[in-house]
C-alpha positions as CSV (number, residue, x, y, z in Angstrom):
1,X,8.9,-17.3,-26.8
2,X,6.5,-14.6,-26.3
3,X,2.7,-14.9,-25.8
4,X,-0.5,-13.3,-26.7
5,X,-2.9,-13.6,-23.7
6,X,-6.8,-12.3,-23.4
7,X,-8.0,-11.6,-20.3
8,X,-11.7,-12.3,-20.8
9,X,-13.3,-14.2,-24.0
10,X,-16.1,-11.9,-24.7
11,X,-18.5,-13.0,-27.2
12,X,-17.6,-11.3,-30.0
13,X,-13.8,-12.6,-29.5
14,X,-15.0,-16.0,-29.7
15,X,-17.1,-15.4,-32.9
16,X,-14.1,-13.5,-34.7
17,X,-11.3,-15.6,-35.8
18,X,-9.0,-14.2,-33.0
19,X,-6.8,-16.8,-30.7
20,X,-6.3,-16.6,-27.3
21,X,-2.7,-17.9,-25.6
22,X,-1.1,-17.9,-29.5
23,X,3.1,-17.5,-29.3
24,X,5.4,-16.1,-31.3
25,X,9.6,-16.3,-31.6
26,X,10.0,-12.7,-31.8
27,X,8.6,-9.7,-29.6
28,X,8.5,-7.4,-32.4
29,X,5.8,-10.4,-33.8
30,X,4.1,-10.6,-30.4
31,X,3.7,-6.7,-30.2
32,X,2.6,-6.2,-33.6
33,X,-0.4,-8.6,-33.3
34,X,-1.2,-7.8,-30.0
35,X,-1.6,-3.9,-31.3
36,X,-3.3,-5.5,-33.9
37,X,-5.8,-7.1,-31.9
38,X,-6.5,-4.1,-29.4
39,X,-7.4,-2.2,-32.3
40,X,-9.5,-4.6,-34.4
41,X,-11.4,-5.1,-31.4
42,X,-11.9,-1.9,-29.9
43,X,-13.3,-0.3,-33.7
44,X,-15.1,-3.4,-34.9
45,X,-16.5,-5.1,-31.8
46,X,-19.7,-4.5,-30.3
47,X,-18.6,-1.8,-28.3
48,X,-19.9,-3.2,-25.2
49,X,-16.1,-3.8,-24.3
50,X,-13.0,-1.9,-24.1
51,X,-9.7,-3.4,-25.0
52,X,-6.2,-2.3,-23.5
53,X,-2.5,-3.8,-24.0
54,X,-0.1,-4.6,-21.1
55,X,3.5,-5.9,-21.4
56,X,4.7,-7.9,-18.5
57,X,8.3,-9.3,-19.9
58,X,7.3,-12.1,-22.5
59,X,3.9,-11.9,-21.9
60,X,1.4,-9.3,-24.3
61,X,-1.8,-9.4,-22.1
62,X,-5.1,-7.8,-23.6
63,X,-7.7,-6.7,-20.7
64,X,-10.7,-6.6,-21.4
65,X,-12.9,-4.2,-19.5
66,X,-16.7,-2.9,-19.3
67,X,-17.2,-0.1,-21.0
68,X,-18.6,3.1,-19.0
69,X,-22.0,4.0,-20.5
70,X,-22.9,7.3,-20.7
71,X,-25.3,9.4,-18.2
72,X,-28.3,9.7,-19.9
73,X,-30.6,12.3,-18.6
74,X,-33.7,11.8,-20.7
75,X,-33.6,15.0,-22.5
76,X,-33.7,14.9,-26.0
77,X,-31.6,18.4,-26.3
78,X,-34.5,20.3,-28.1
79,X,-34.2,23.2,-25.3
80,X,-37.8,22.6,-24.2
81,X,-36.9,20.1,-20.9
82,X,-35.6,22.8,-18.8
């Protein structure tokens, strides 16, 4: 058996209809709903998180990490700030 794990149920996982620890018979199943996953989540998602695969043997694991937010200086790019 091979298993689909998420790291972290953010709150957007749990409003989707998404299932954590779910198994399947063959790798090739595992993988390609694991990939699917990663990518649903990382273009539909709120953005707050970022989503990454890892194999580990029969295991697909999906780790869920903060986003880095980006440096914001307070210029609005108009040329007059500096």
């Amino acid at each position: 058996m091979y298993q689909v794990n998420v790291t972290k149920e953010c709150g957007c996982f749990k409003k989707s209809d998404f299932e954590n620890g779910v198994s399947f018979h063959s790798k090739d199943d595992a993988l390609m709903s694991a990939q699917h996953m990663v990518n649903h989540m990382n273009e539909k998602f709120c953005g707050k998180h970022e989503f990454t695969l890892m194999e580990n043997g029969n295991e697909f694991t999906i780790l869920v990490n903060e986003r880095e937010r980006e440096q914001h200086s307070g210029c609005c790019g108009g040329g007059h700030c500096s």
